[in-house]
N, C-alpha and C positions, 0 to 999 in steps of 0.2 A: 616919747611915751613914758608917762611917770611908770616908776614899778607896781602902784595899785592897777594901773589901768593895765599893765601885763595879766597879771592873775588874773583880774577880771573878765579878760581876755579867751585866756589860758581855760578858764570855767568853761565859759560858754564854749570855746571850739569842742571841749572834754563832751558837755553834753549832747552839743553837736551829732559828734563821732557816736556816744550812743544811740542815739533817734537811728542813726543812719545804721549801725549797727544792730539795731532790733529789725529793721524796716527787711534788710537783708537776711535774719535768721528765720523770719517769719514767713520766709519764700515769693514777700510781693517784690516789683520792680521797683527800685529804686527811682522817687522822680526825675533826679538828673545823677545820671552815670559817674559824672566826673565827679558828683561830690563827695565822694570817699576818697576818693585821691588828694583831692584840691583839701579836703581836713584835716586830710594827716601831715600831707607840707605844709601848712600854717602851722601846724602843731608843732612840728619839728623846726621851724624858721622860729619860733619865737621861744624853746628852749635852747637853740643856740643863741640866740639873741639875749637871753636871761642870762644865761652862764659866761659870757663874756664881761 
């Protein structure tokens, strides 16, 4: 994965996290449970992955 296609990455899981983020503040149920979790470990796999 070239480093453009990291950040690009990187964006989208950010905006990601917010959708899922609002979805959650605004008291509805998230459509699938795991995807807060499963966003933030990509997020975190791929700033480790960056910084290496």
């Amino acid at each position: 994965m070239s480093t453009e296609a990291r950040e690009a990455r990187m964006l989208e899981l950010q905006e990601e996290l917010l959708q899922l983020r609002a979805e959650k503040a605004l008291g509805g149920t998230p459509s699938n449970l795991g995807a807060y979790k499963a966003t933030r470990r990509s997020i975190a796999r791929l700033k480790t992955h960056m910084n290496q």
